[in-house]
C-alpha positions in Angstrom: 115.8 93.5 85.2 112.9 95.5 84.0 110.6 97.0 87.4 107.2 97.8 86.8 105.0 99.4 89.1 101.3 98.9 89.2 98.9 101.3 91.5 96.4 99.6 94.1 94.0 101.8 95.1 90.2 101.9 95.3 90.2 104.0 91.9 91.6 100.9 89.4 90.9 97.3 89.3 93.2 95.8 91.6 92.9 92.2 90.6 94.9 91.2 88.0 97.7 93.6 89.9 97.7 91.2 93.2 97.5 88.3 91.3 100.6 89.3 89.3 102.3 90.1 92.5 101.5 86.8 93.9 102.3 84.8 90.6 105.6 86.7 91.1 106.1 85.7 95.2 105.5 81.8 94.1 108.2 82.3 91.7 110.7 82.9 94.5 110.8 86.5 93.3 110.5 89.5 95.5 108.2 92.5 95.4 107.8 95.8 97.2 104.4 96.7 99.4 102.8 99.2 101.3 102.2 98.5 104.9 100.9 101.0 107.9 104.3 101.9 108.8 106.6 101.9 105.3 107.3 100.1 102.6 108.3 96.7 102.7 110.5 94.2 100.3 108.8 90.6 100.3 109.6 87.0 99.7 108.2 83.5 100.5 109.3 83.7 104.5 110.1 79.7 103.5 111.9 80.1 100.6 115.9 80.5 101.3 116.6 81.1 97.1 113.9 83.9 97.6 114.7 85.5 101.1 118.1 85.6 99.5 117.0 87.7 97.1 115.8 90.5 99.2 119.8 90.4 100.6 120.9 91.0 97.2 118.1 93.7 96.2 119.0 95.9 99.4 122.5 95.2 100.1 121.3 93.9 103.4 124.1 92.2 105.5 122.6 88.1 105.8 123.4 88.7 109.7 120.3 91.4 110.0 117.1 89.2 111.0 114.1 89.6 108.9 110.8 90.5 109.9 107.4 88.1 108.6 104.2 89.1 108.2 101.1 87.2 108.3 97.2 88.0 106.9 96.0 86.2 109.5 97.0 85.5 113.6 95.8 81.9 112.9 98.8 81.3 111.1 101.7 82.2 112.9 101.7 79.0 115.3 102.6 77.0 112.3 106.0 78.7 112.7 106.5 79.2 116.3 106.8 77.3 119.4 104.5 79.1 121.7 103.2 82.3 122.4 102.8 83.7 125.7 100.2 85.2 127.3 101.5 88.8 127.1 102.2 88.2 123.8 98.5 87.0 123.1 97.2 90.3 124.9 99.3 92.5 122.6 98.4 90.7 119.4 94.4 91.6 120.7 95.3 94.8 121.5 97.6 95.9 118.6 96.8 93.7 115.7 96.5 94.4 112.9 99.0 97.1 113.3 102.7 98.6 113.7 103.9 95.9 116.7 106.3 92.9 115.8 106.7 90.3 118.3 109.8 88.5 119.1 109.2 84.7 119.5 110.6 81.6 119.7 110.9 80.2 115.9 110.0 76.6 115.7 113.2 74.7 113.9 113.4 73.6 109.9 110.1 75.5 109.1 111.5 79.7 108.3 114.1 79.8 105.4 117.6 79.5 108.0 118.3 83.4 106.2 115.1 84.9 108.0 116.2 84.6 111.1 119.9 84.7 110.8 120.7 81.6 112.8 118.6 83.0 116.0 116.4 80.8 117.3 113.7 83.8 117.6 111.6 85.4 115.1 109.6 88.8 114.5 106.0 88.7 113.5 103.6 90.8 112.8 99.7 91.6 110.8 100.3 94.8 108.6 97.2 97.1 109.4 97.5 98.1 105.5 94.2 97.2 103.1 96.9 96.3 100.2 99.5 94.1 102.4 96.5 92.0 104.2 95.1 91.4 100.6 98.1 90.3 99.0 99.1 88.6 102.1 95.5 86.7 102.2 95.7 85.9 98.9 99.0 84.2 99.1 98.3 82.5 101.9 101.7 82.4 103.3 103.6 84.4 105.5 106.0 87.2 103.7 109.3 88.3 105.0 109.9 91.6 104.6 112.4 94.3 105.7 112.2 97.9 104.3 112.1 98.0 100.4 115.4 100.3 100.1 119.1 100.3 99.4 120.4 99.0 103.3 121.4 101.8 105.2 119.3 104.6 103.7 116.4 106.6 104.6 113.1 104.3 104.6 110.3 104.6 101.4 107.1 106.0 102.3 106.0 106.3 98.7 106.6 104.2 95.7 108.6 106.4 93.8 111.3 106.0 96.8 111.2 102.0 96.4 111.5 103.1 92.6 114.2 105.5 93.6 116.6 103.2 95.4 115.5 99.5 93.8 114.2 99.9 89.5 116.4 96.9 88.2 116.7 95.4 91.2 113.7 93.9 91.8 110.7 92.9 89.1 107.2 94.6 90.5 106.3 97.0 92.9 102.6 97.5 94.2 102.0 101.4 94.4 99.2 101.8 97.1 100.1 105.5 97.7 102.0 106.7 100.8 102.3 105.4 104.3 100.5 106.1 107.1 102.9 106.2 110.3 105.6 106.5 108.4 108.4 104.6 110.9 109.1 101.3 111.2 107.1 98.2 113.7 107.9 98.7 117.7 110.1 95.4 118.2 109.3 93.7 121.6 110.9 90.9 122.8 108.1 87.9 124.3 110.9 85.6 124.6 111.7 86.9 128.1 109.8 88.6 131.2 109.3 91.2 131.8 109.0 92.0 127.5 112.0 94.1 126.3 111.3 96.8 123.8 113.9 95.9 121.3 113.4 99.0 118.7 110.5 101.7 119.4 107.6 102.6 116.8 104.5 103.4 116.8 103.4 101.6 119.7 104.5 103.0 122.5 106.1 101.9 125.8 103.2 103.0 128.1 100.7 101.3 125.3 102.3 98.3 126.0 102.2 99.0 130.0 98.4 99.4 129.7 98.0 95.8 128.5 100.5 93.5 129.7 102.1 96.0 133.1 106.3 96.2 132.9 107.9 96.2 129.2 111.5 97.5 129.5 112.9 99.9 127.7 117.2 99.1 127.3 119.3 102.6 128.3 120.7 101.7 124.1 119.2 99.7 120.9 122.9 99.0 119.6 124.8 95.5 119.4 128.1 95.2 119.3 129.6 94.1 116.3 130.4 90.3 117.1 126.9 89.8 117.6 123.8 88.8 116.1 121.2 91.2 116.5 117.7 89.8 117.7 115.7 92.6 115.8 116.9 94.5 112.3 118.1 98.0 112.6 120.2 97.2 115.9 123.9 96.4 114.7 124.3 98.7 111.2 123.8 102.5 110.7 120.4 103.4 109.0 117.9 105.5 107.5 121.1 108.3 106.5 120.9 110.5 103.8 123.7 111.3 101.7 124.8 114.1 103.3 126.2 114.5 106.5 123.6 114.9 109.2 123.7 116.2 112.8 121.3 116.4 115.7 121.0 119.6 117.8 118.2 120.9 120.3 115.7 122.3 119.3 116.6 125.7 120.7 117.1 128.8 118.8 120.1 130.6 119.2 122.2 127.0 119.2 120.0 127.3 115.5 120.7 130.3 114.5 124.3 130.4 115.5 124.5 126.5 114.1 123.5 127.8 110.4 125.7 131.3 110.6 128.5 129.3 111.4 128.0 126.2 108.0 127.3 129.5 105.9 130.6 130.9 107.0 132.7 127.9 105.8 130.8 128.5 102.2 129.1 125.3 103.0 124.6 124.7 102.3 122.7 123.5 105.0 119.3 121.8 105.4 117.2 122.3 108.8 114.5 119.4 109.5 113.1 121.4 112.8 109.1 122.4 114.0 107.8 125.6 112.0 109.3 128.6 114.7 112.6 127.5 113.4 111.6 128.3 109.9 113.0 132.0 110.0 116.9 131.3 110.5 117.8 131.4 106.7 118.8 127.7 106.2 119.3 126.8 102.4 116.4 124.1 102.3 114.1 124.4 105.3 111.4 120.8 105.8 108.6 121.3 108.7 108.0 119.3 111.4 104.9 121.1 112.1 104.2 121.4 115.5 106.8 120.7 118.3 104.1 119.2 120.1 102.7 117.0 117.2 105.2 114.1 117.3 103.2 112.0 115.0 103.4 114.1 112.1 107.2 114.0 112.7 107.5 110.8 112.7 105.4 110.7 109.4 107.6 112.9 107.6 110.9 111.9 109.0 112.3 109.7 106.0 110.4 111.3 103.3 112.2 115.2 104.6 115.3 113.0 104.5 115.1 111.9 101.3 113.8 115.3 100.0 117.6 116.3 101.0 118.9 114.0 98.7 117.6 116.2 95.7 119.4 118.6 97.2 123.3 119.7 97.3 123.1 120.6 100.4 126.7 119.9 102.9 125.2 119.9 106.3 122.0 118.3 107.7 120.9 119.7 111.1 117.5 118.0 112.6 116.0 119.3 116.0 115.4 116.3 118.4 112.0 115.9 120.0 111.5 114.7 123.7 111.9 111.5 124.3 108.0 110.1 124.9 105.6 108.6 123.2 106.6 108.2 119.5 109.1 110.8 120.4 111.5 107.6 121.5 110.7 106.1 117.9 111.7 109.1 116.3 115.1 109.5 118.4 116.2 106.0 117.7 115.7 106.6 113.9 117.5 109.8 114.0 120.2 108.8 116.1 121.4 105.8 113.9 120.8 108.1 110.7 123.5 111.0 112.6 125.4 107.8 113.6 125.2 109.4 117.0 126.5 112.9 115.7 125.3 115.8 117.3 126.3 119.3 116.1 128.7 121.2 117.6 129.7 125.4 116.8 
C-alpha cells in the first residue's frame, strides 16, 4: 500500500486534501490526523470492516477500547444513552479540548470492535482546526486511537505517523506538530463520584473546579483477564526501543547513574530539566524547566523517539512531581519504563 501525505495548513489549499481524506473514511479506509493532543488513526466509528482496520495498521490488541470523536456535541447522543449532569458541565467547560468522557454506549449503533464488548464508550471534540474540519465535513463520528505501531512512543508530527505506519495505511493529513503533546484525560461519568481513568491535559483539580470530587485510582493498570474501560490501561506503551529507566531528578543519583552505564561500555540517553545537562550523557534531550511541566509533557514522546535514531543502551528520564499535568506525564512514563526505575 502506497501512503501519501498531504499538508493542511493555512499556507496551501486545503480542499481537495479533506475531501480526499473523507472520500477515503467512506471507503472504510483509515487515515492519520492531527488533534490538540497527538496524532490520531481514524475510521467510520460505525464501520466494524474499517475499525478493524486501524487493529491491523497498529498492531492494536481488539480488547483495547477505542476512543470517538465528534465535530459537534450535538451528535454524540445518537450514540449514547444519557449523559449526566457532571458530564454536561465538563463538556461546557472542556470542549473542544483534551477530555474524553466515559459513557454508557447505546447498543447496535458503535461498530461491536470500538468498544471491545463494554457497554461504555469514550468521547470526545478535538480542539484541533484540522480534526474539527475533517470531522464536520464527514459528518460522522471517527474512532481514533494514536496513529502508531501499538506499544510505541506516540506521533506528535507527521513524519512519526510516516515513521511507524507508510504502507500501512493509504493518506495521512500533515497539519504540523501537536500542541499538548499527551494523550485526552479519561474520566469515567458512568459512576459518582467521576473516576479519572488515565490523566492528560486536564487536570484532576480542573475537574474539581467544575463538577467537586473526581477520584484519582492509587494505579491505572488492569489486570490481564480483564477488559480495560479506557486504552492505554492493560498493555505497556509509549517505549522506545531501548531500555528505559526512571530516576529522581537529583544529581548525584545522575551523575553516579551515567558513570556507572559508561563503565559497563554501554551509551546512555538522559531526558531530564536543563541543570542536568552537565553530567556527560551520550545524547542529552531538555525538559526545560523543572518547574514548566507543560513543556515536558510536549516534548515527552517526540525526546523519546529522538532516541530511537540513536544507539544508545540505556534511557534514564527524571520524573516530575506528581501535580497538575505532572500526573499525566508519570503515567506515560511509567508504562513506557514498564515500572522500571534505575538502580546503581
Amino acid at each position: 500500500m502506497k501512503t501519501t501525505t498531504l499538508i493542511v495548513d493555512n499556507n496551501v489549499n486545503t480542499t481537495q486534501a479533506y475531501a480526499q481524506a473523507v472520500e477515503k473514511l467512506l471507503m472504510g479506509e483509515v487515515i492519520a490526523f492531527p488533534t490538540e493532543t497527538v496524532y490520531g488513526l481514524g475510521a467510520i466509528a460505525t464501520n466494524e470492516q474499517a475499525v478493524a482496520k486501524i487493529f491491523e495498521a497498529k498492531g492494536r490488541p481488539s480488547d483495547n477500547p477505542l476512543i470517538i470523536h465528534f465535530g459537534d456535541a450535538h451528535h454524540i447522543l445518537e450514540y449514547v444513552r444519557e449523559i449526566s449532569d457532571k458530564a454536561y458541565k465538563c463538556m461546557n467547560a472542556f470542549w473542544p479540548g483534551p477530555l474524553t468522557l466515559i459513557l454508557h454506549a447505546k447498543p447496535n449503533v458503535l461498530a461491536p470492535n470500538v468498544t471491545a464488548g463494554l457497554h461504555t464508550v469514550g468521547v470526545r471534540i478535538p480542539d484541533h482546526p484540522v480534526a474539527l474540519e475533517l470531522l464536520t465535513m464527514l459528518g460522522q463520528p471517527v474512532a481514533a486511537p494514536s496513529a502508531n505501531r501499538s506499544g510505541k512512543p506516540s506521533p506528535t508530527t507527521a513524519l512519526h505517523v510516516e515513521k511507524d505506519l507508510n504502507g500501512r495505511i493509504p493518506l495521512i493529513l500533515d497539519g504540523g506538530p501537536t500542541g499538548i503533546g499527551l494523550e485526552s484525560t479519561v474520566v469515567d461519568f458512568t459512576i459518582d463520584p467521576p473516576v479519572i481513568l488515565r490523566p492528560g491535559g486536564v487536570t484532576a483539580s480542573m475537574l474539581r473546579q467544575v463538577v467537586g470530587e473526581v477520584i484519582e485510582p492509587d494505579t491505572l493498570i488492569v489486570d490481564s483477564a480483564s477488559v480495560p474501560r479506557s486504552p492505554g490501561m492493560k498493555y505497556a506503551h509509549y517505549a522506545p526501543d531501548a531500555s528505559l529507566y526512571l530516576i529522581q531528578p537529583d544529581h548525584m543519583a545522575i551523575e553516579n547513574a551515567i558513570k556507572s552505564i559508561h563503565t559497563k561500555q554501554q551509551t546512555v540517553s538522559l531526558l531530564a530539566p536543563d541543570e542536568f545537562m552537565q553530567y556527560h550523557a551520550d545524547w542529552f534531550y531538555s525538559f526545560g524547566n523543572q518547574e514548566n511541566l507543560e513543556a515536558s509533557a510536549h516534548d515527552l514522546y517526540a525526546h523519546l523517539r529522538a532516541c530511537d535514531d540513536t544507539p544508545t543502551d540505556i534511557i534514564l528520564v527524571t520524573v516530575p512531581v506528581k501535580v497538575g499535568v505532572g500526573a499525566a506525564i508519570l503515567n506515560r512514563l511509567e508504562k513506557a519504563a514498564d515500572g522500571n526505575w534505575w538502580h546503581s
